[in-house]
N, C-alpha and C positions, 0 to 999 in steps of 0.2 A: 872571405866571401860573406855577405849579408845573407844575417838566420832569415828571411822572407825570400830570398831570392831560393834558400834551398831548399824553405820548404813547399815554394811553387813546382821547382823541381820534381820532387817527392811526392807531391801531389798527383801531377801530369802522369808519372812514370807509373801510380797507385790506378788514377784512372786507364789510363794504356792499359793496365794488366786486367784490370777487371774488366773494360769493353772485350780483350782478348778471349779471357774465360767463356764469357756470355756469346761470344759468336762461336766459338766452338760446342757449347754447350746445344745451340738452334742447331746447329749444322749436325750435331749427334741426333739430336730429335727427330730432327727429317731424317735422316738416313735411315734409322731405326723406324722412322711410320712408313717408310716408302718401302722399305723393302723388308720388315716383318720380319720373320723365323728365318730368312734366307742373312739377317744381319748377324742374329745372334748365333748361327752357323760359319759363320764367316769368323766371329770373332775369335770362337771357339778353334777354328780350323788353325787362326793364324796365331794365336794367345794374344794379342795385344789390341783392342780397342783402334788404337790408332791406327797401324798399319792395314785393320780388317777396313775402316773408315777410306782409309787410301783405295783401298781393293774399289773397294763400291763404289768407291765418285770417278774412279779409272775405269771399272766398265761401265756406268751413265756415259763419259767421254767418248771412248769406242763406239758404244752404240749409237752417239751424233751424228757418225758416218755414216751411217749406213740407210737407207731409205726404205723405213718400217711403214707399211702399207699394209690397209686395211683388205679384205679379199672384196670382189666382184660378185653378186648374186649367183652368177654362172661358176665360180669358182667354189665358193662357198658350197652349192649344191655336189657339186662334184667329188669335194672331199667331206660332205655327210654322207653321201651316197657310199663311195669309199670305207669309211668309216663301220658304215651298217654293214656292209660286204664280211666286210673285215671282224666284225662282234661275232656275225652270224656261222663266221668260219670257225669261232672258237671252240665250240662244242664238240666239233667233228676233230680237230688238229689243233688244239691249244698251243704246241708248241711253235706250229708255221704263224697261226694268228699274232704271237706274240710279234714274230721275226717281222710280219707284213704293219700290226702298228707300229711299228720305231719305224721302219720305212713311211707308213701313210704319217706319222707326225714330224720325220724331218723333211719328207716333201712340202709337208703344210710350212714350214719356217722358212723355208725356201721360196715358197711361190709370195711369203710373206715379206723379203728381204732380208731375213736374217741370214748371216754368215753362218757357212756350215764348215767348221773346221773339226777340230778330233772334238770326243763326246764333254769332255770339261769347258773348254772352251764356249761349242752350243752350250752348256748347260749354263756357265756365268753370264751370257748375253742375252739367253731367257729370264734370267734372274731379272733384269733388269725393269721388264715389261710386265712378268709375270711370277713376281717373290712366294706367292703363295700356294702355287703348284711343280714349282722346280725341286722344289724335295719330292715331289712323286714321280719324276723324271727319274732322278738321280734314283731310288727307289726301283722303279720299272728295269732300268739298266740294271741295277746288283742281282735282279732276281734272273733277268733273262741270262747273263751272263753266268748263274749259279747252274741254270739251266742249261747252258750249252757243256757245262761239269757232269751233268745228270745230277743237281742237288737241289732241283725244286722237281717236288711235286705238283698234280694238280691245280691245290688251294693258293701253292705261291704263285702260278702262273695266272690263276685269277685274281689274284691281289695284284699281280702287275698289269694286266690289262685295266682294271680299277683304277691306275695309277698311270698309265699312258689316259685312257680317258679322260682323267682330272684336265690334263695337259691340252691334250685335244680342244676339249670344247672350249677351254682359255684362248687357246691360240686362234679359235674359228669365230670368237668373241660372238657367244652365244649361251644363254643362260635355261636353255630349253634341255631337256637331258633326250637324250638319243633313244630310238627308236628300238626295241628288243634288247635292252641291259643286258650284260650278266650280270646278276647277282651285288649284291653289295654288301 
């Protein structure tokens, strides 16, 4: 065979490889800006870069399906309204308030198009939309669930309402903070 012929060959096969690197290397970079601390969670959950990469671009896919919609003025009012109900309840029964935000937040995903399947599930398909507040999801769940042990106190039950809020006003795509806080 002609030394030119193999090393066009060699060449092409050199280029192939490095066009390959570089598009994975973009494709790591968007996934890691798009979905922030929910990436490097991911990688860590699954050990391998790759397969967590797979995870991600497999729920953006899923979530194609599904018809994510913005709320209606009337709607929106109804679950701030909801909301402030629901804060205002804390002081008196922290434990029912907690039970009623995971109720008023996966009603909000709901009235929003998101799939409500078991809590991992919701949780990778919020990921999607909203990377930066699904650890306070994820979060709010271990503590209320510590809570139904009897192994939160008080201050964890208000770190979890802290942490369904995060989510909240994400999902109500609103950057105004809510009306009679607890505490932060």
């Amino acid at each position: 065979m002609d030394t030119g012929i193999v090393l066009v060959v060699v060449l092409l096969v050199v280029i192939g490889v490095v066009a390959w690197l570089l598009i994975q290397r973009r494709q790591t970079e968007e996934l890691r800006e798009r979905f922030g601390p929910e990436y490097k969670r991911t990688v860590n959950e699954l050990g391998d870069p790759r397969r967590a990469e797979s995870e991600l671009a497999a729920r953006e896919k899923r979530l194609e399906q599904f018809n994510i919609r913005p709320l209606t003025a009337q709607e929106h009012e109804r679950f701030a309204q909801a909301w402030r109900s629901t804060q205002a309840r804390f002081v008196d029964d922290p434990t029912k308030a907690i039970k009623e935000a995971d109720r008023v937040v996966v009603d909000l995903m709901r009235t929003r198009g998101y799939p409500i399947g078991d809590f991992e599930q919701r949780a990778a398909d919020i990921s999607v939309d909203h990377p930066t507040v699904v650890e306070n999801y994820r979060a709010a769940r271990d503590i209320a669930i510590a809570n139904e042990r009897g192994a939160a106190d008080t201050e964890d039950l208000r770190k979890a309402f802290v942490h369904y809020r995060a989510l909240f006003e994400d999902l109500l795509e609103t950057s105004e903070s809510m009306e009679q806080e607890v505490g932060q």
